[in-house]
N, C-alpha and C positions, 0 to 999 in steps of 0.2 A: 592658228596663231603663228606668228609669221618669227620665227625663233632667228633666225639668221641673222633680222636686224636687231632683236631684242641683245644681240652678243655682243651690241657696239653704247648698248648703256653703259652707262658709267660704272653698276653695280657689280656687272660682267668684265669691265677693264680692270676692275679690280680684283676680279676672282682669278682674273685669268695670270696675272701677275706672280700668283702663288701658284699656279696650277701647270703642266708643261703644254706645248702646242699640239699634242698628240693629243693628250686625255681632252682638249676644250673639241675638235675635230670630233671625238669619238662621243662627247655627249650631243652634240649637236645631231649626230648619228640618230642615238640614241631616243633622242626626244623626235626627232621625224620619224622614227618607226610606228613613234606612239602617234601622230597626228595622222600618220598615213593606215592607222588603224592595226600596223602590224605588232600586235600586242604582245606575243609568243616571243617574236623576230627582237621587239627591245625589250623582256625581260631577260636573254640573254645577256644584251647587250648590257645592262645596266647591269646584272653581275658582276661578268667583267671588269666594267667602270669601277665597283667596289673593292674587288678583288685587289685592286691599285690603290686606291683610295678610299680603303676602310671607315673614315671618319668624315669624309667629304657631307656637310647637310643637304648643300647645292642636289647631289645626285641622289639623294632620298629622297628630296623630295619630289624629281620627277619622275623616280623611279613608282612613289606613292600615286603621281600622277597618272602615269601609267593604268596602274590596279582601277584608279578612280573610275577614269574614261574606257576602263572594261566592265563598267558594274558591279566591283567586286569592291564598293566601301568599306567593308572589315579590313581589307589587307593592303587597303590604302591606307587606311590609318594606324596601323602597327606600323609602318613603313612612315609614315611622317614623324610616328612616336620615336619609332630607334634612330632617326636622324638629330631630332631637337635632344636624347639623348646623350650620342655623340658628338655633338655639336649645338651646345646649347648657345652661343652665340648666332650662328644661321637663323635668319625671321626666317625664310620661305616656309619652314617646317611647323612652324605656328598657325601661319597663315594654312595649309593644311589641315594640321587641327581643327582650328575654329571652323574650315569647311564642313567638316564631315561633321560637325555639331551642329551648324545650323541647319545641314540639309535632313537632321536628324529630329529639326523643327526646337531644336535645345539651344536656343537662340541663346539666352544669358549664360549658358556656359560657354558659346562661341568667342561671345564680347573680348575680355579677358586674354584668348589666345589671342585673336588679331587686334590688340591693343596691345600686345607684346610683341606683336611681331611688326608692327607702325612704329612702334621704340626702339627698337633694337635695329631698324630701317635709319632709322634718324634722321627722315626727310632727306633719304639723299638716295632711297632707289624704287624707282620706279615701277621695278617688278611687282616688288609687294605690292603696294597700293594696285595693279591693278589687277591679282591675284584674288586681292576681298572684291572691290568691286564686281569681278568677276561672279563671285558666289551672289553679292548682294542682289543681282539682277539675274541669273538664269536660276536659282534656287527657287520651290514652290511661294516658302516664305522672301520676300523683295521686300529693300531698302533702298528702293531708287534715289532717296536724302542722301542719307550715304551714301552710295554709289556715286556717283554725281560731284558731290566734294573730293572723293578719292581720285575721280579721274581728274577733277579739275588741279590737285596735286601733283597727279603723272606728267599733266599736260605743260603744267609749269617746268617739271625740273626737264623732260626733254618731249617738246614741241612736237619734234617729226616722227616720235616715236606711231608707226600705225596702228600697234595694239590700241592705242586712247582711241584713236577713231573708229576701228571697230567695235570696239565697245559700248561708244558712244551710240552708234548704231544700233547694236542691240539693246540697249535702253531706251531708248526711242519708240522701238517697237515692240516692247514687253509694257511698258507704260503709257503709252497710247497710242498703237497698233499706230503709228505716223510714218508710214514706208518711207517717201517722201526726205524726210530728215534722215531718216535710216540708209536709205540709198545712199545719200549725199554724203553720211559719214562714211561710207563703204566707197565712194568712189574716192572722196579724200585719201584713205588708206589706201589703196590702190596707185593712185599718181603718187604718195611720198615710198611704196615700195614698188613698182609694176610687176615683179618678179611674185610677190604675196597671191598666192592660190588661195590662201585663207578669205582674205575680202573677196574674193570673185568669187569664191564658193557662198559665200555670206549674200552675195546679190542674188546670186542663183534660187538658194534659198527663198529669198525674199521674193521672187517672180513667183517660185513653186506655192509658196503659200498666198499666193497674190489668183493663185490659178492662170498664170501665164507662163505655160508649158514650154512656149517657143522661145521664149525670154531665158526664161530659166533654163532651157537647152542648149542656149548660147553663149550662158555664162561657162556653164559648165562643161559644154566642148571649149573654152577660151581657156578655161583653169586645167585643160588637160595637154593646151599646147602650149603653157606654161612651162608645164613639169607636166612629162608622163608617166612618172612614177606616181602625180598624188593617186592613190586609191578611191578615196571617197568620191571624186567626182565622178570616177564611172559606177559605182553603187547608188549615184544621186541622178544619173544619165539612167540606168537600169529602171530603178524606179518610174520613171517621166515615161519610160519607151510602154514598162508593160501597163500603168494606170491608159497607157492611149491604144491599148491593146496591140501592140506592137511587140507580139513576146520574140519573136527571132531577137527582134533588137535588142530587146530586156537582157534577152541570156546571152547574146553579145558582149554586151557591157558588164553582166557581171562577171562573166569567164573573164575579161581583163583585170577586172577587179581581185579574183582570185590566183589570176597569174602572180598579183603583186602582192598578194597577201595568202593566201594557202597553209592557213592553218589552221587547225579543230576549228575554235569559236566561228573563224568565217565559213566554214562549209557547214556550219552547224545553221550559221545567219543566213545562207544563200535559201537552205531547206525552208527559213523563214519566208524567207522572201518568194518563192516558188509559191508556198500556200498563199501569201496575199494578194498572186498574180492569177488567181483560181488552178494553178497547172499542179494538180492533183499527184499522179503518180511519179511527176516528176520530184515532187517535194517528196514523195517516198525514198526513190531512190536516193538522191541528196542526204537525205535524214541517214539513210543505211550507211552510205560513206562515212558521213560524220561520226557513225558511230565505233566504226570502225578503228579508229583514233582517240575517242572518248566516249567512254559506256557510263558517264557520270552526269553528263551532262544534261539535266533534267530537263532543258528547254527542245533538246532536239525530240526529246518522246514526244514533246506535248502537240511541236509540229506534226509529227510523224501519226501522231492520235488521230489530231484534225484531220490530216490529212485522207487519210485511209477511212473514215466517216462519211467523206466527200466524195467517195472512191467507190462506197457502198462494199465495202472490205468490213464488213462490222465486228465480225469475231478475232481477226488479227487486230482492229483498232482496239476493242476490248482490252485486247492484252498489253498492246504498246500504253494505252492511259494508265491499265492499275500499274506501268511498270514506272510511268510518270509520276503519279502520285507516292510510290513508295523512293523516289529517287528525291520527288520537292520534299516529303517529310523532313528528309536528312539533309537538307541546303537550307540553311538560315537567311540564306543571302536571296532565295527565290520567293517570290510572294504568289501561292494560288490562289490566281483570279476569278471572277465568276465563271468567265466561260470554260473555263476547267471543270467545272462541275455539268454545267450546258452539255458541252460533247458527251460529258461520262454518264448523264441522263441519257441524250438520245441513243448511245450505244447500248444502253442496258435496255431502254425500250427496246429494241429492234430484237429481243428476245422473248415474242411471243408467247415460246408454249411454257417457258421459266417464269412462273408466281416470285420466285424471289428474284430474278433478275429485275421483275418489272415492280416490284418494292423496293428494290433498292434505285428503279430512276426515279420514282415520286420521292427517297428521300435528296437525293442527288437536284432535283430539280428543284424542291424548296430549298436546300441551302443557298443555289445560286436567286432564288428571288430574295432571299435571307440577306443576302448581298449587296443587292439590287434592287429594291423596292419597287424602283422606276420602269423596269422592263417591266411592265405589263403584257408584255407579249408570250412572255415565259408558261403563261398560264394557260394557252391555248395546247403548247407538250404534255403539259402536266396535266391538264385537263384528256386527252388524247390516252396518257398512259392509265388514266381512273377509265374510261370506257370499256378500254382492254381488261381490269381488273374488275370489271363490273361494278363499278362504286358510280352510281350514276348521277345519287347528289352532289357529290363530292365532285364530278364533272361538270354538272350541272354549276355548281359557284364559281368554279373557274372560267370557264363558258362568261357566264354572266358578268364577271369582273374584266375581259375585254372589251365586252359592249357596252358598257357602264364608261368605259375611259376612252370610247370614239376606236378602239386598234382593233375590233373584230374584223373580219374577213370572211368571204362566202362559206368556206370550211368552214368556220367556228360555229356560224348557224346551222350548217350542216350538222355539226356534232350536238350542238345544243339540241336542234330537235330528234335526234336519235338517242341522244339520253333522258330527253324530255319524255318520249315514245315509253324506252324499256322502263319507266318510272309510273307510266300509266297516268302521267299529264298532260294527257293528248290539248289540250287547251293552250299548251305550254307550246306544246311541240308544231299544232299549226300555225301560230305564231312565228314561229322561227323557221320553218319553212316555207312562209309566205314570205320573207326578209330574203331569202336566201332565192326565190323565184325574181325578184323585183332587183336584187343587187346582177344576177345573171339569169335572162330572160331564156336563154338558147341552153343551159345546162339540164340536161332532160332528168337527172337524178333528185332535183329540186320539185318535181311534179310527181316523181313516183313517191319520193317521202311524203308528199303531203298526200296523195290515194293512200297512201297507207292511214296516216292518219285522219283522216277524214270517213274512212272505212272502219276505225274506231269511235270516231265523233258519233256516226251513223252504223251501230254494228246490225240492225234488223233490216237495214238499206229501206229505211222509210223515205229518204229524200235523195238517194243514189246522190250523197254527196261528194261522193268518189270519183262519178262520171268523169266529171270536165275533166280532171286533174289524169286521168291514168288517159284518155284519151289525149292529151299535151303530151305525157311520155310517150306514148306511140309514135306521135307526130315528130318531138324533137331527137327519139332518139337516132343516133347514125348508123345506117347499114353495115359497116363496119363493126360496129361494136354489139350486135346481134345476138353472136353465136355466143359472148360470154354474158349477157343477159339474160339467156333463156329461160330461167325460174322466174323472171321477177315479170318477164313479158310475157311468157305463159300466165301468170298472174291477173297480169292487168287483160288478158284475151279471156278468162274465165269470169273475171267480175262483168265485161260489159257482155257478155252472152248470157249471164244472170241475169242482166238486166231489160237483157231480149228477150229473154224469156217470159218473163213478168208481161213486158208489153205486147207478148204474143207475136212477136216481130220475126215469125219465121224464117226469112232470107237472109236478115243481118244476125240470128244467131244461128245459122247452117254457116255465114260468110267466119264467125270468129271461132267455131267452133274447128273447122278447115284449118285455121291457121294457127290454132293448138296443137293439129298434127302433124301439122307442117312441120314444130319444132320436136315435138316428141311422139312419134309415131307408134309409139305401144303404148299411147294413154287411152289406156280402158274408157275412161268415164265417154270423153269426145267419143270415142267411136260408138257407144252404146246411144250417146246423145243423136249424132247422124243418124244411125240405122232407126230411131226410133221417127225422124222428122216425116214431116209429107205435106213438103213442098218441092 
C-alpha cells in the first residue's frame, strides 16, 4: 500500500493540520515498518506515536493494523476498539471494527461499524472507502458489489490516488481470476506513483501465481531497486529461488530479508520457510534460534516438529510436537491443523516396540482424517500402524478404502496382502499380490509374497503352485540385496528342492540344495539331504 501518497489525500491534509511535522514523518515510519513486515520494529514505534498523542484514532488504527497483518486479530481489534474509544469521531477505527467482524464471517455485525465509519467519512476521504473495500475483496466472505461502488467512490473524490487501482486489481483477480485487467490496474498504479513497491509487488505476485517465475522475478528484483529496504520482495524472490530449487539463492534472499527485519516472528517465518524448501536440518537450526528469543511461539515447534520427522530425528521430534501441542492449547489465536496431528501420528508410529505409542498414532491419525475426510491417503499410515498392532482387519479396511478411491499404491497392495495373509485370506491376499506383481513387474518382494501365498492356497503342494512365483524371486531378486534376504531365499531354495524331489529330479535338487549351504552352512537338514543323494 503505497502510504506516501495516501498522505496527500485530502483526509491526511487534514489530519495533518492538527497534528505537527514530526509526529506525520514518524507515522509514516511507522506504517512502513508494518508494510515492510517489520512488526516488532513498528510496534515500538507506534507507542511511541501514542506516548505523544494519547488520543490520536488515526494511529490506532494502524497501530491495530499492525497486530492484524501479524495474525494476531484479537489485539487488532482491542487496538481499533481503544481508538474509536478515544476518539469516537475517527472512521478509520470502525472501519477496523467491522474488519475483524467480517473476517470473523459475522458479517451483520460488520454492516453497522463500516456504515459508521462511511458516515462519519462524509464522502470526503478516501481512505475509508478503500479500507472496507479492502476487506470486501481479500476476506474469505467477498462483496465484490460492494467493493466495487466503494472504490468507484475513492476513485471519484481522488482520481490518482493508486490505492483505487490496486485494488481494482485485486478485484479483478479474486472475481474472475482476469490477470489481464488485474495487470492493467497494477501497471496503472504504478505510472500514477513509479516509486510504489506495493503495485510491483502486486504484478510480481500475479506472475508467481500465473507460474511465471521469471516474470515475477523481475518484478520483484524491480521492487527491490525501487527501495532496498522493501522486505517482502526478497521473501517473495526467496521463495521463487528455492520452489526452482535454487536454495543458495533462496537463503540469499532471505538472509536480506532478515537483515531488514530480524526479529522473533521473522526467524521464526524463515524456520518456516527452510521446511517448505525441503532443507531439513536447516529448519532445525532456525527454529532453535527462534527460539531462543521466543519459547511461546507455538508455530516455531510445529516447524521444528516437521522438521526433524523429515530428518528421521523421531524421538527429539516427539518431544518438540507434545511441546507444540501443549503451547497451541494455550494460543486462541493458533488453529491445529490436520497435519499437526499427521506428523504426531507418524512420530508415534516410529515407536515400534511402544503398544501405546503406537495407540496413540491410530488415535492421532483418525483425528486428522476426522478433519479431513478427503485425504484418503491418511489411511494407508493408519492402516501400516494396525499391522504393527496386529489388528489385521482393521488394516485390511483401510487398505481397501485407498483402492476403493483410485490412491492405493504398490505398498498398499503390499500391505493389504500381508494382512490379508496373517488373517488367513489367502484368496484375499493373492489377489493383492497379483495387483502389486502387475503394478511393478521387476520388484522381486511381490513374487515371494505371492509363493507364500500360494504355498497356502496349495498347503499338501498338490499343484506346486508356488513354483513359478518363488522361482520369479530368485530371478528378480538383486545380488546386492542377498545377504539380508537369506531366510526368505533359503525358503524359496527349500520349497523348489521339495519339489525335486517329488519329481525325483536328482541334479536339480543336489543344485538347490548346494545353494542352501551356500547361505547357511551349518543347515543340518541340506547337508544330511547331499550326503544321502547318488548322483
Amino acid at each position: 500500500m503505497n502510504f506516501i501518497m495516501k498522505m496527500k489525500n485530502s483526509f491526511f491534509i487534514s489530519s495533518l493540520l492538527a497534528t505537527s511535522a514530526v509526529f506525520s514523518q514518524t507515522l509514516n515510519d511507522a506504517i512502513k515498518q508494518t508494510t515492510n513486515e517489520q512488526f516488532e520494529k513498528a510496534d515500538a514505534s507506534f507507542k511511541g506515536l501514542l506516548s505523544t498523542q494519547p488520543n490520536n484514532g488515526e494511529v490506532y488504527f494502524y497501530y491495530g493494523e499492525n497486530y492484524f497483518k501479524n495474525e494476531n486479530a484479537e489485539t487488532a481489534n482491542a487496538t481499533y476498539q481503544k481508538g474509536a474509544d478515544l476518539n469516537a469521531t475517527n472512521p478509520l477505527c470502525y472501519a477496523g471494527l467491522g474488519k475483524i467482524q467480517w473476517y470473523q464471517n459475522k458479517t451483520a455485525e460488520a454492516k453497522p461499524n463500516f456504515y459508521k465509519a462511511t458516515t462519519l467519512a462524509a464522502g470526503k476521504n478516501a481512505t475509508v472507502l478503500l479500507k472496507i473495500a479492502e476487506v470486501y475483496i481479500n476476506a474469505e466472505t467477498k462483496d465484490f458489489v460492494e467493493a466495487n461502488k466503494l472504490l468507484d467512490q475513492a476513485q471519484k473524490l481522488e482520481p490518482n490516488n493508486p490505492e483505487v487501482y490496486i485494488l481494482r486489481g485485486d478485484a479483478f483477480l479474486e472475481q474472475s481470476n482476469d490477470g489481464s485487467k488485474a495487470i492493467e490496474n497494477y501497471e496503472k498504479a504504478s505510472k500514477l506513483d513509479p516509486k510504489s513497491v506495493t503495485a510491483i509487488l502486486r504484478i510480481g505476485k500475479l506472475w508467481n501465481r500465473s507460474k511465471n517465475y521469471t516474470a515475477a522475478l523481475d518484478a520483484y528484483k524491480k521492487a527491490s531497486l525501487i527501495d532496498s529496504s522493501f522486505a517482502p520482495a526478497y521473501r517473495e524472490k526467496a521463495e521463487i529461488y528455492a520452489r526452482a530449487g535454487q536454495f543458495n539463492n533462496a537463503v540469499g534472499q532471505y538472509k536480506r530479508y532478515l537483515q531488514l527485519n530480524n526479529d522473533c516472528e521473522a526467524r521464526g517465518r524463515y524456520a518456516g520457510f527452510l521446511l517448505e524448501a525441503k532443507h531439513y536440518a536447516e529448519s532445525v537450526e532456525a527454529a532453535n534460534e527462534a527460539l531462543k528469543c521466543d519459547t511461546l511461539n507455538a508455530y516455531i515447534y510445529r516447524y521444528k516438529g516437521y522438521s526433524q520427522f523429515e530428518s528421521a530425528d523421531y524421538a527429539n521430534g516427539m518431544k518438540t510436537m507434545k511441546q507444540f501441542f501443549e503451547k497451541a492449547s494455550k494460543n486462541t489465536k493458533l488453529k491445529i491443523i490436520p497435519m499437526d496431528y499427521e506428523y504426531m501420528a507418524k512420530l508415534f508410529s516410529k515407536d515400534d516396540k511402544d503398544t501405546l505409542s503406537l495407540q496413540s498414532s491410530v488415535t492421532a491419525f483418525k483425528k486428522a482424517l476426522e478433519l479431513q475426510p478427503e485425504k484418503i491417503e491418511i489411511n494407508g499410515d493408519l492402516a501400516t500402524v494396525y499391522m504393527k498392532l496386529k489388528k489385521y482387519a482393521d488394516a485390511i479396511a483401510c487398505f481397501e478404502k485407498k483402492i476403493a478411491a483410485n490412491k492405493a499404491t504398490v505398498n498398499d497392495y503390499y500391505g493389504l496382502g500381508r494382512a490379508a495373509y496373517f488373517s488367513k485370506d489367502f484368496v484375499k491376499a493373492d489377489s493383492a499380490t497379483a495387483q502389486m506383481i502387475r503394478l511393478q513387474p521387476d520388484l522381486s518382494i511381490g513374487y515371494l509374497w505371492r509363493a507364500k501365498v500360494n504355498s497356502q492356497l496349495d498347503p499338501k503342494n498338490e499343484k506346486w503352485q508356488a513354483k513359478s512365483f518363488y522361482e520369479m524371486y530368485i530371478a528378480k531378486l538383486k545380488p546386492e540385496d542377498v545377504e539380508r534376504n537369506k531366510k526368505d531365499l533359503i525358503d524359496a531354495y527349500n520349497y523348489l528342492a521339495a519339489y525335486y524331489a517329488e519329481k525325483k529330479d536328482c541334479p536339480n535338487l543336489k543344485i538347490f540344495m548346494e545353494k542352501v549351504l551356500a547361505l547357511d552352512p551349518a543347515n543340518t537338514q541340506a547337508k544330511k539331504v547331499i550326503a544321502g543323494l547318488k548322483c
